[in-house]
N, CA, C and O atoms as CSV, one atom per row, in Angstrom:
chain,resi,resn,atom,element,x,y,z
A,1,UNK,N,N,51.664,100.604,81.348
A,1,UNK,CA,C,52.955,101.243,81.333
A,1,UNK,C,C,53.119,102.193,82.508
A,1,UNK,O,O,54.208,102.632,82.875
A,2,UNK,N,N,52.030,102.455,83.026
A,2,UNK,CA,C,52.248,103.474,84.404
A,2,UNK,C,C,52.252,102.821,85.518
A,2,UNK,O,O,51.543,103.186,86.457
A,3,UNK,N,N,53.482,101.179,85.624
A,3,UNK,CA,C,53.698,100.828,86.802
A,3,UNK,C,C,54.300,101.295,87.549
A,3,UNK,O,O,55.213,101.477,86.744
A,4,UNK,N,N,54.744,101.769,88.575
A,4,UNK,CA,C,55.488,102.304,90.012
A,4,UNK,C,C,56.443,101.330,90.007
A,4,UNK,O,O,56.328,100.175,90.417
A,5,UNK,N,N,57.911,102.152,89.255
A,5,UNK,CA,C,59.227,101.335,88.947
A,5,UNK,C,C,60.182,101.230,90.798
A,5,UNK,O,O,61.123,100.473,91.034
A,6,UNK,N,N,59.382,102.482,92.072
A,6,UNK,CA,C,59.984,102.758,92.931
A,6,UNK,C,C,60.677,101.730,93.999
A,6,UNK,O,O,61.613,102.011,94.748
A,7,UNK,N,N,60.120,100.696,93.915
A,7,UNK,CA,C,60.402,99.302,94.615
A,7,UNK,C,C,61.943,99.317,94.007
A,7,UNK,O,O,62.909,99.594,94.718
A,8,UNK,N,N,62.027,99.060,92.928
A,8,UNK,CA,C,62.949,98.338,92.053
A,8,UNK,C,C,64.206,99.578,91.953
A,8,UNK,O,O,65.393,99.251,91.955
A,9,UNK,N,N,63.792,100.938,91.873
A,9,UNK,CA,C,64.724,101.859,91.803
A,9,UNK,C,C,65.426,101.842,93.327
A,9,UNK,O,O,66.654,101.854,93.414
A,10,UNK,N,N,64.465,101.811,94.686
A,10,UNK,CA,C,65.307,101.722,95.570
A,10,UNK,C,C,66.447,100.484,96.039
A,10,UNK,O,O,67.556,100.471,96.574
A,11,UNK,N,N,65.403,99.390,95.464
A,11,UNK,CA,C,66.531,98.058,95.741
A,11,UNK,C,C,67.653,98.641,94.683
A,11,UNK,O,O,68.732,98.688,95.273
A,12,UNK,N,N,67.751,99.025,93.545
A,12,UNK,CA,C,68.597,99.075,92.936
A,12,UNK,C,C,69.811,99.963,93.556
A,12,UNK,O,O,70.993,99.626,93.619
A,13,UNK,N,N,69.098,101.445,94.093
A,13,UNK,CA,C,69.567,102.373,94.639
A,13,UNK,C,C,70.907,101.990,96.065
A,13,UNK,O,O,72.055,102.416,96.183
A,14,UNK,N,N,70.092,101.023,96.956
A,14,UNK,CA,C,71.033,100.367,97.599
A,14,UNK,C,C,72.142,99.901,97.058
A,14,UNK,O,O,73.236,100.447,97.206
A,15,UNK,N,N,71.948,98.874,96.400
A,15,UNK,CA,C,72.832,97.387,95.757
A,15,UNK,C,C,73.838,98.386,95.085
A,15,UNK,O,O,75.007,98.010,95.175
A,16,UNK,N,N,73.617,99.742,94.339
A,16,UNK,CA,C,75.021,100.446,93.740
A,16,UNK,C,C,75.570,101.171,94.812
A,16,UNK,O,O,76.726,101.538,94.605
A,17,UNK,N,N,74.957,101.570,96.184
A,17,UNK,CA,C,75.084,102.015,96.860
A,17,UNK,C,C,76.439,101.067,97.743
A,17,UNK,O,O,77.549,101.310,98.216
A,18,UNK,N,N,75.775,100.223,97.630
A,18,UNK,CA,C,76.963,98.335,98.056
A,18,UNK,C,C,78.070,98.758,97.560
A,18,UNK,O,O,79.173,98.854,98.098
A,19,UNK,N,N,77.726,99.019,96.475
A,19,UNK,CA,C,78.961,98.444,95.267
A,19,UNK,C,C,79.682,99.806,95.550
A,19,UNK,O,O,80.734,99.659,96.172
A,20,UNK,N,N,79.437,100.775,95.315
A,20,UNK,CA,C,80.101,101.715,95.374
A,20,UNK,C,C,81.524,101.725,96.576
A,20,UNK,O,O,82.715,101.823,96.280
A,21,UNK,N,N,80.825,101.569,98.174
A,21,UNK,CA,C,81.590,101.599,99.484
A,21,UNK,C,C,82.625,100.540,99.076
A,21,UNK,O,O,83.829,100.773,99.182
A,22,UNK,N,N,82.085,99.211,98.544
A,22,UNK,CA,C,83.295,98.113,98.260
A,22,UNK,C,C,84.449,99.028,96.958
A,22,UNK,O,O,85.555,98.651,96.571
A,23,UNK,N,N,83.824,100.046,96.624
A,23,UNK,CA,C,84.715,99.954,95.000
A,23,UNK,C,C,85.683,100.776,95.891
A,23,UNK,O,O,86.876,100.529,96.067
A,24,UNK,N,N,84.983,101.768,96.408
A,24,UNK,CA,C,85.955,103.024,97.390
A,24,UNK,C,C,87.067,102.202,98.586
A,24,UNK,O,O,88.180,102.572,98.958
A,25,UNK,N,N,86.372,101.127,98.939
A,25,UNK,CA,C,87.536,100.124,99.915
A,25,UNK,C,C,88.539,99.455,98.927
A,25,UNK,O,O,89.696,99.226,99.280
A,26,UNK,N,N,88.086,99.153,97.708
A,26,UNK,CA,C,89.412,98.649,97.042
A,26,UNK,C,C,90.754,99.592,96.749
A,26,UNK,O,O,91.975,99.482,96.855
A,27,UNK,N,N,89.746,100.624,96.298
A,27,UNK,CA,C,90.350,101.630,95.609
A,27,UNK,C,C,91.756,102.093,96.953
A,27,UNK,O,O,92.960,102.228,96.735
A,28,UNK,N,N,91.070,102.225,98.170
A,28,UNK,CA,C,92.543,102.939,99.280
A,28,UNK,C,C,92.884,101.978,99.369
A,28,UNK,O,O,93.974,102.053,99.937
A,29,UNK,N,N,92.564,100.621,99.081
A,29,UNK,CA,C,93.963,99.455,99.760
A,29,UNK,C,C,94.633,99.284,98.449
A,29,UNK,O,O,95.733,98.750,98.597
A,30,UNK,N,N,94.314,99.585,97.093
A,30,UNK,CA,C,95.055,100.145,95.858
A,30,UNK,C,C,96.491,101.093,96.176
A,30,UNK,O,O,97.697,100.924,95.996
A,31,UNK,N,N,95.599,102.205,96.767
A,31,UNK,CA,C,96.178,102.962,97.117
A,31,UNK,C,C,97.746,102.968,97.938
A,31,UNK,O,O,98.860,103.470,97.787
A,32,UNK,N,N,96.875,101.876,99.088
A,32,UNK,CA,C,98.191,101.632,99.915
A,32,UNK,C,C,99.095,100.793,99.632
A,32,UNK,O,O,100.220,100.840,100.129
A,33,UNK,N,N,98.545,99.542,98.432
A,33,UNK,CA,C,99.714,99.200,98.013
A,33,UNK,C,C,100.692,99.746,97.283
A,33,UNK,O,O,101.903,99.526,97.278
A,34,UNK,N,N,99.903,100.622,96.550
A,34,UNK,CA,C,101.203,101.305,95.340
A,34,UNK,C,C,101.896,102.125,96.610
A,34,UNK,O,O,102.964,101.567,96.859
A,35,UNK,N,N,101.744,102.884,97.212
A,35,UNK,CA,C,102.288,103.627,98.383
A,35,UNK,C,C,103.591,102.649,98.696
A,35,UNK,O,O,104.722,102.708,98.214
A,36,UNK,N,N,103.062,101.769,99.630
A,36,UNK,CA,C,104.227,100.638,100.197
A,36,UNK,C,C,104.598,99.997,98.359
A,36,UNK,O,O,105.229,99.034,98.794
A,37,UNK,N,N,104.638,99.911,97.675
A,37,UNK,CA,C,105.796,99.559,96.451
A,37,UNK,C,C,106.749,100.790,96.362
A,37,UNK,O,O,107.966,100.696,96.523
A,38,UNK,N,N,106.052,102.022,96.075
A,38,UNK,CA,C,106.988,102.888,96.257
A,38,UNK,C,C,108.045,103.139,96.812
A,38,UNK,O,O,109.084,103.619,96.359
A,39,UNK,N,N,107.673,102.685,98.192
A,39,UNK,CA,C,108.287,103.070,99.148
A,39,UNK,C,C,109.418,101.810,99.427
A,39,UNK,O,O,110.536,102.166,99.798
A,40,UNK,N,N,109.231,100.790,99.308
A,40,UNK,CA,C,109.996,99.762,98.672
A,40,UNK,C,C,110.919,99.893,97.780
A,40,UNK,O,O,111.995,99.367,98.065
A,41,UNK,N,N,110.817,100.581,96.511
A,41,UNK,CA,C,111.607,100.652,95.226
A,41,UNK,C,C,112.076,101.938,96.087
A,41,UNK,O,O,113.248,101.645,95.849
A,42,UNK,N,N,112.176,102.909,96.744
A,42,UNK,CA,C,113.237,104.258,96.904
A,42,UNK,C,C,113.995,103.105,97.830
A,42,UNK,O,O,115.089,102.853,97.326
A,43,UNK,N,N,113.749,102.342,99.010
A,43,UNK,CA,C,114.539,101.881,99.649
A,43,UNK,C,C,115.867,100.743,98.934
A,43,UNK,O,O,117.026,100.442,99.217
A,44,UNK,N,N,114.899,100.406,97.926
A,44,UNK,CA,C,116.104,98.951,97.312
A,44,UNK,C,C,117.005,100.108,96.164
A,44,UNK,O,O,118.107,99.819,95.697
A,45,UNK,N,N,116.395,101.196,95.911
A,45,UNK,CA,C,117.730,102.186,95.201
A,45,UNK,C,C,118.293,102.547,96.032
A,45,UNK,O,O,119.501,102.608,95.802
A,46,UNK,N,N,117.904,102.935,97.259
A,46,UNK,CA,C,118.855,103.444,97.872
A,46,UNK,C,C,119.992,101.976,98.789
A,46,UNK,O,O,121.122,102.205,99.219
A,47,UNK,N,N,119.573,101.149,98.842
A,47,UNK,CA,C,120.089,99.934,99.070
A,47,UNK,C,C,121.453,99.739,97.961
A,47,UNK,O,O,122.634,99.659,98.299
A,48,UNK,N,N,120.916,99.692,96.589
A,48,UNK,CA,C,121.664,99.564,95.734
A,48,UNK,C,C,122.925,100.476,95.736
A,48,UNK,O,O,124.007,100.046,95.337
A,49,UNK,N,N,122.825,101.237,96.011
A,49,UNK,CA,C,123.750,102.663,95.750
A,49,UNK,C,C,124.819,102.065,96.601
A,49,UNK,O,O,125.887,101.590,96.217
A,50,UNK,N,N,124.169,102.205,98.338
A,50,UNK,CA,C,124.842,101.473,98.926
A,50,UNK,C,C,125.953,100.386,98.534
A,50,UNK,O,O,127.172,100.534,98.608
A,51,UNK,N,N,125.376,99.470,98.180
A,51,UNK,CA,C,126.175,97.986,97.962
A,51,UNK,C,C,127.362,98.522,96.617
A,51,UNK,O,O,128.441,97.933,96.553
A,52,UNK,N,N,127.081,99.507,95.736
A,52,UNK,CA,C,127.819,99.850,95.199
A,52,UNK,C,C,128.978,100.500,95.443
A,52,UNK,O,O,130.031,100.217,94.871
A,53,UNK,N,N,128.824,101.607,96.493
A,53,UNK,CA,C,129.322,102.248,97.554
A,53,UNK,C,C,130.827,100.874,98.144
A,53,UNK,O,O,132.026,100.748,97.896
A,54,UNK,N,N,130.130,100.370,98.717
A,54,UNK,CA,C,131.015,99.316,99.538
A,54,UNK,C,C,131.749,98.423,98.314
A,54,UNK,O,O,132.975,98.310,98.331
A,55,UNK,N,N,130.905,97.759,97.195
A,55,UNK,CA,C,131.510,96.917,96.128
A,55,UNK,C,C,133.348,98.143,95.768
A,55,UNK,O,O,134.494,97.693,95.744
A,56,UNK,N,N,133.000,99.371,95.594
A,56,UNK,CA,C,134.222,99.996,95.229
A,56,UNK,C,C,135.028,99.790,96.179
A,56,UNK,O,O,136.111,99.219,96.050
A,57,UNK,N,N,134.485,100.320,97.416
A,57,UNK,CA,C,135.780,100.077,98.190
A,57,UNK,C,C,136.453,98.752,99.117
A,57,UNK,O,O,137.332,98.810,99.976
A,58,UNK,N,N,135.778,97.685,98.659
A,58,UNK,CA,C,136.486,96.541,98.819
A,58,UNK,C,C,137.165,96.441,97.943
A,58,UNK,O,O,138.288,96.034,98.242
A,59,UNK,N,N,136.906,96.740,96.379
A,59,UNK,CA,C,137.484,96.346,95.568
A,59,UNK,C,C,139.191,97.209,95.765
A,59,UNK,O,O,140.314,96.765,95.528
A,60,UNK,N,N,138.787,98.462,96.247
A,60,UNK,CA,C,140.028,99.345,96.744
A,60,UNK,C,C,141.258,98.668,97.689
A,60,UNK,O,O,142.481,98.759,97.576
A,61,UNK,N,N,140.412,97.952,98.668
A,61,UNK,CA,C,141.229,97.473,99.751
A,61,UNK,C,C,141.786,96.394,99.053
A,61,UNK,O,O,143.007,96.406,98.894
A,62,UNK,N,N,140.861,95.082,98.422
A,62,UNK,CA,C,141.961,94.311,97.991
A,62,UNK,C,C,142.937,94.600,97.003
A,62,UNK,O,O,143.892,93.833,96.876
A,63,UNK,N,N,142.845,95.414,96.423
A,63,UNK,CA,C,143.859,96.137,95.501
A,63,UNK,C,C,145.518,96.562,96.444
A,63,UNK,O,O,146.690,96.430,96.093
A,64,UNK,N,N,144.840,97.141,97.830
A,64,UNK,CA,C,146.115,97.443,98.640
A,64,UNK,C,C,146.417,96.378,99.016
A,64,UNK,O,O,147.463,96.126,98.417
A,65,UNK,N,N,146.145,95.480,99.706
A,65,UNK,CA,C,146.290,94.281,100.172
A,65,UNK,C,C,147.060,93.426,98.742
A,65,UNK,O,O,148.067,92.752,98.957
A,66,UNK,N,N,146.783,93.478,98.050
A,66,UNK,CA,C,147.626,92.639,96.892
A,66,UNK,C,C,149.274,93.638,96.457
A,66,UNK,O,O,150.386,93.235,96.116
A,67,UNK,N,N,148.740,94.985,96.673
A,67,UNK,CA,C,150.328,95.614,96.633
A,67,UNK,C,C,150.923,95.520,97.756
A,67,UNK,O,O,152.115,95.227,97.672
A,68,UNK,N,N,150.394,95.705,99.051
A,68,UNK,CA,C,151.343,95.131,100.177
A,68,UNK,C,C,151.800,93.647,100.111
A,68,UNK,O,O,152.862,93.386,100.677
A,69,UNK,N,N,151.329,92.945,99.675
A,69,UNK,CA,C,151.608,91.267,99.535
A,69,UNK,C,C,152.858,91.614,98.397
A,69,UNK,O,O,153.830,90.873,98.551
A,70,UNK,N,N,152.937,92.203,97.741
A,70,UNK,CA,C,153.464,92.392,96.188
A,70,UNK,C,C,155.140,92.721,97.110
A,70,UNK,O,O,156.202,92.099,97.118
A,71,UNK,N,N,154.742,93.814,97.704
A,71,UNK,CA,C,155.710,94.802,98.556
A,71,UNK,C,C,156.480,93.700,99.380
A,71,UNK,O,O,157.699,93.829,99.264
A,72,UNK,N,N,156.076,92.616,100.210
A,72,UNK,CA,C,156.553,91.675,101.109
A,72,UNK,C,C,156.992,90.671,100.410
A,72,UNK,O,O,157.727,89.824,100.917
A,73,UNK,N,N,156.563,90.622,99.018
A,73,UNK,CA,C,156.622,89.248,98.872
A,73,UNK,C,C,156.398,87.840,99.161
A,73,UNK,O,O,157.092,86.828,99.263
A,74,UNK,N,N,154.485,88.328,99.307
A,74,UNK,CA,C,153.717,87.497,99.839
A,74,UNK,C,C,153.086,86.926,98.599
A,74,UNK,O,O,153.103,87.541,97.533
A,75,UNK,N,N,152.431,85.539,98.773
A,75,UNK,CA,C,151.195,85.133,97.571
A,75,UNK,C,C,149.787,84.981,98.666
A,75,UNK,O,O,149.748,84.233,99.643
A,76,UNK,N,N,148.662,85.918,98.191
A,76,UNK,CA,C,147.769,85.971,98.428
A,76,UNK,C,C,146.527,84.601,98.178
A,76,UNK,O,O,146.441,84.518,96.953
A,77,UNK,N,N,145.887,83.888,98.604
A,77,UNK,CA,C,145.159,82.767,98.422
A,77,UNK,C,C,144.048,83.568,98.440
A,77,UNK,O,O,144.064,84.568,99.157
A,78,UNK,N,N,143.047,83.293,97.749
A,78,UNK,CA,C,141.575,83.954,98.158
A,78,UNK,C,C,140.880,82.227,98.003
A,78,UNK,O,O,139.684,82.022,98.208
């Protein structure tokens, strides 16, 4: 029972040593993806807002455009 485990503790010592640097490299490209999603989702809200922005006021303009047609006594085709 008093074999010299030290062989086996240092190979071991390495190999978690491995594992560890790979776990820490996953972990920041983790990192950087949630980062760039983030940063993705503020842009497509703020995208959205946008398109909402513009959806009103087209909807505004063709509204005038159908009372000036109304006013002339035009028929509008879309």
């Amino acid at each position: 029972m008093d074999k010299d485990y030290s062989e086996l503790i240092q190979y071991l010592d390495e190999r978690f040593s491995k594992i560890e640097i790979r776990l820490d490299k996953i972990d920041e490209r983790i990192n950087q993806l949630v980062t760039a999603i983030d940063k993705l989702t503020q842009s497509m809200s703020v995208y959205h807002d946008e398109y909402i922005a513009l959806t009103s006021k087209v909807d505004k303009h063709e509204k005038w455009f159908q009372q000036v047609a109304d006013k002339l006594g035009l028929k509008l085709n879309y």
